[in-house]
C-alpha positions in Angstrom: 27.5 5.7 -12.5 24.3 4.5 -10.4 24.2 5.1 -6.6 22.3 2.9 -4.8 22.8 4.5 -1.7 23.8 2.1 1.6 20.2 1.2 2.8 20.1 -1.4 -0.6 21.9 -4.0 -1.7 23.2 -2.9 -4.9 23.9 -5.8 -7.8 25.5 -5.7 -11.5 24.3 -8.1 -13.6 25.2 -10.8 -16.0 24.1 -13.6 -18.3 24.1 -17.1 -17.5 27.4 -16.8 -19.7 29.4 -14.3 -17.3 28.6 -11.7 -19.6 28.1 -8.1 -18.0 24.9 -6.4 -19.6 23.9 -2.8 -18.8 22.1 -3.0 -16.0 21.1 -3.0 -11.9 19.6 -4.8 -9.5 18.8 -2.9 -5.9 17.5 -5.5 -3.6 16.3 -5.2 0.1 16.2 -8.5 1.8 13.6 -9.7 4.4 13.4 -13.0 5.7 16.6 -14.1 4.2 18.2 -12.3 6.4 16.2 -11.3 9.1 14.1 -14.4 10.0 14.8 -17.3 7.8 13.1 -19.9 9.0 9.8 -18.2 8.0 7.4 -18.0 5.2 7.1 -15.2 3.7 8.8 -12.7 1.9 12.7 -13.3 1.1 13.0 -10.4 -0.8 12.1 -7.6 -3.1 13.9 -6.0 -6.0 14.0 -2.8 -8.3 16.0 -3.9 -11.6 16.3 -1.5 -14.9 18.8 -1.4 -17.9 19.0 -2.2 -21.7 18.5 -5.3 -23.7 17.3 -6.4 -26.8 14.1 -4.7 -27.1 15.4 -1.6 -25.5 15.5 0.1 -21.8 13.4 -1.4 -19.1 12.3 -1.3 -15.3 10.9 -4.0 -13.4 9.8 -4.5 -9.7 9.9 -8.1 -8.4 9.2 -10.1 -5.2 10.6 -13.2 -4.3 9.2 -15.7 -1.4 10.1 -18.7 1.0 8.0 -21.1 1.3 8.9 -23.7 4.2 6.1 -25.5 4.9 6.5 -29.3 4.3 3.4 -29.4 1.9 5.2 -26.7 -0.2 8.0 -26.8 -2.8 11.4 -25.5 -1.3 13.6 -22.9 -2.3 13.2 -19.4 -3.1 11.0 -18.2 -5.9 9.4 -15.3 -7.5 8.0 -13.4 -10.0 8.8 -9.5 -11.1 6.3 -7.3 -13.9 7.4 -4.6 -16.6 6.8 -0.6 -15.4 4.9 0.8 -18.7 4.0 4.3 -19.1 7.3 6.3 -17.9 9.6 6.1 -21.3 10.2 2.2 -21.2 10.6 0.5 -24.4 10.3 -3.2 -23.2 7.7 -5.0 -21.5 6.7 -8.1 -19.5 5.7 -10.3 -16.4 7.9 -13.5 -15.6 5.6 -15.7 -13.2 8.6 -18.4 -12.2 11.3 -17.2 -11.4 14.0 -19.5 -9.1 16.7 -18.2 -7.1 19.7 -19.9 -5.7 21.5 -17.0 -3.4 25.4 -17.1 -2.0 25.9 -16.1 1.0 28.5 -16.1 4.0 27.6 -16.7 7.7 24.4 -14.8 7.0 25.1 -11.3 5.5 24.5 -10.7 2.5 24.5 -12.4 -0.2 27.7 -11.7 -2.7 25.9 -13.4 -5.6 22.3 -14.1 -6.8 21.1 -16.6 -9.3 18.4 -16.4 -11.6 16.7 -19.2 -13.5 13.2 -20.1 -14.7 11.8 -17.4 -17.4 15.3 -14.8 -17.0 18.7 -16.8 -16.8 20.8 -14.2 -15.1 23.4 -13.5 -11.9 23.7 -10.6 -10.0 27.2 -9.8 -8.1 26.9 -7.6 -5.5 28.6 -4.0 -5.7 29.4 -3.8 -1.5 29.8 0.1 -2.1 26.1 0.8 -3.5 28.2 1.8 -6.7 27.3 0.6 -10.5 30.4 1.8 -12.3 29.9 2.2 -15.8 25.8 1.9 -15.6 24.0 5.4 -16.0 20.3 5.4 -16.1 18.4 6.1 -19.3 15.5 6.9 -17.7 12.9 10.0 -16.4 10.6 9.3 -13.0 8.2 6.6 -12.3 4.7 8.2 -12.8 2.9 4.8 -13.5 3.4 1.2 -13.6 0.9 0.1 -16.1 -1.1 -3.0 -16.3 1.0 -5.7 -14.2 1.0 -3.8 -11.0 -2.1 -3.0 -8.3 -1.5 0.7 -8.6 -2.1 3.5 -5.8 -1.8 7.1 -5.7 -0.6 8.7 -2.2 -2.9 11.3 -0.4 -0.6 12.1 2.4 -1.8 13.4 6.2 1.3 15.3 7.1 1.2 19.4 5.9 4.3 18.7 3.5 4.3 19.2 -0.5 4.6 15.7 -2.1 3.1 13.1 -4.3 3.8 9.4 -5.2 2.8 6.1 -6.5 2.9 2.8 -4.8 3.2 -0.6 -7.0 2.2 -3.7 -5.6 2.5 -7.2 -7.2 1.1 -10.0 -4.8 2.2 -9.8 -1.3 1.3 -6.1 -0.1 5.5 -5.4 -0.8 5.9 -2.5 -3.2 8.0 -0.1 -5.0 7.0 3.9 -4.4 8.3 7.1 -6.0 7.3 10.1 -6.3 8.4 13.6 -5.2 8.6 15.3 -1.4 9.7 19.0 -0.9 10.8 19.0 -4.5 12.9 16.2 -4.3 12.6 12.8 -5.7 12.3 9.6 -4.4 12.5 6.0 -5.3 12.3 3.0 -2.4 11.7 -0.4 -2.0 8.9 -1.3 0.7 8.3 -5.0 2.4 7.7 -6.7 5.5 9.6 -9.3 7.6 7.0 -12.5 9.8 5.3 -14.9 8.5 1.7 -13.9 7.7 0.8 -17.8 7.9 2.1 -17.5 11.9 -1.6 -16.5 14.1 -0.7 -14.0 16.8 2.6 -13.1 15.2 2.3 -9.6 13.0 4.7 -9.0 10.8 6.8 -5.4 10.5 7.4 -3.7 7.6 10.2 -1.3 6.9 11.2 0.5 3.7 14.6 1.6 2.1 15.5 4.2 -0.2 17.3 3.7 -3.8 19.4 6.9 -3.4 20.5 8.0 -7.2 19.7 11.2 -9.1 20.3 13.1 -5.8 16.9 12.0 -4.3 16.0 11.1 -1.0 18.4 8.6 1.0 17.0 7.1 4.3 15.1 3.9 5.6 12.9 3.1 8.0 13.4 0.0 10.5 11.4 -3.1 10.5 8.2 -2.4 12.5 8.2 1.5 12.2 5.5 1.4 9.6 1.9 0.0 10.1 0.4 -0.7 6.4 -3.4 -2.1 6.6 -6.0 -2.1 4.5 -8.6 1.1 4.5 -11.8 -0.5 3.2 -13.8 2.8 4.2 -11.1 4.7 1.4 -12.5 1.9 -0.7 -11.6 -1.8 -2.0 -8.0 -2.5 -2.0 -6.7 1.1 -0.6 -4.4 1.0 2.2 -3.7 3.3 5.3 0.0 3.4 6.4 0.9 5.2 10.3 3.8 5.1 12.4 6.9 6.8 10.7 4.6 7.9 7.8 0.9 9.3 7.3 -0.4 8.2 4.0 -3.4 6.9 2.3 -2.7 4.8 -0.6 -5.4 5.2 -3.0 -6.2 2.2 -5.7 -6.2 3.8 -9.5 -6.8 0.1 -10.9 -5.9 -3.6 -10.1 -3.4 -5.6 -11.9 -4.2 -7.1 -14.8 -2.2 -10.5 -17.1 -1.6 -13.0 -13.9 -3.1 -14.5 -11.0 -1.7 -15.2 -7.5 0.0 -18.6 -7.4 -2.2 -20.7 -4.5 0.4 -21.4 -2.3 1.4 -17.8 -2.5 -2.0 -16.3 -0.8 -1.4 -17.5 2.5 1.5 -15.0 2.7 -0.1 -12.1 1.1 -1.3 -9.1 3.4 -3.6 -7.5 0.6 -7.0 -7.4 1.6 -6.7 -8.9 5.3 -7.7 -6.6 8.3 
């Protein structure tokens, strides 16, 4: 059994077939649900499991673009973690996305096509029967991901990594008191929008008896610390932390139409 906890959206998953394969998706929405009518970020995910070339994780992002000069719809792209016991590896650069929804909460199913062909059906209990996971903690991410370590300012015991793909949204775990933790970190507003900031808020992925909490949109302030050094960040408000960069990600380049909505590197 997997436990996503009740602060994700918790997904099994299946081929473009209907058939069930070993695996999870744990998705927390932004703009889909909160504002969208924006650009930005739609969503982010955390998926792992089994397949052919054996047991994977993968962190993914997926964006709205609704400016008239810009395709519509919802796509995305999602990199391989390397380094912690995985066996397979990857980037997928288009991915498409066709979500179900009903009057605005969310979705109950969630299309894949482009480079993976897949569905996810939501679990509305944060429960993945029959799915336990194969694999240890997330120490490193490897080449796909802009990686930080996290120097924290609060007198607590802990340590973490952040992954980042092309927006500033990211996947961190690590350990605090003793205890592990795995969440899912993005930001609602359109970055395109002067004068309007956007707010970020972050969500735990609660199995393996680890942490289980969130914090609300706008109760974190991430910006980039250019006196810590080039592409380091410093996040205030519910957290103290200094995200330090280890190395940049390596094997793709942001999509043009994407770096409008990005928040890496702006002040």
């Amino acid at each position: 059994m997997f436990y996503a906890g009740c602060h994700v959206a918790a997904y099994r998953v299946h081929t473009s077939d209907g058939e069930l394969v070993p695996a999870v998706r744990c998705v927390k929405f932004a703009n889909l649900l909160e504002q969208p009518d924006n650009s930005g970020v739609s969503f982010v995910w955390y998926g792992e499991g089994s397949g052919p070339s054996g047991s994977y994780r993968h962190f993914g992002e997926a964006f709205q673009l609704t400016h008239p000069s810009q395709p519509s719809g919802i796509r995305g792209h999602a990199a391989s973690l390397t380094g912690n016991g995985e066996q397979a590896s990857g980037y997928a650069g288009d991915l498409r996305f066709t979500v179900r929804q009903a009057s605005g909460g969310i979705p109950q199913r969630v299309g894949v096509q482009g480079e993976w062909r897949e569905e996810w059906v939501l679990e509305p209990d944060g429960i993945v029967e029959g799915y336990q996971s194969p694999l240890g903690p997330i120490r490193t991410g490897g080449r796909w991901f802009h990686e930080l370590s996290v120097s924290s300012d609060d007198p607590f015991p802990g340590e973490g990594v952040r992954l980042m793909l092309a927006t500033g949204s990211w996947l961190g775990a690590g350990q605090w008191f003793g205890k592990p933790y795995l969440h899912l970190g993005t930001f609602i507003g359109d970055p395109t929008e002067q004068g309007s900031p956007v707010a970020f808020g972050a969500a735990d992925i609660c199995h393996e008896y680890g942490y289980c909490g969130s914090v609300e949109w706008g109760h974190l302030l991430v910006r980039p610390a250019p006196r810590l050094g080039e592409g380091c960040f410093r996040v205030g408000g519910a957290w103290g932390e200094e995200w330090i960069l280890r190395h940049s990600a390596m094997g793709w380049t942001l999509a043009e139409e994407l770096a409008a909505i990005s928040i890496r590197n702006r002040p």
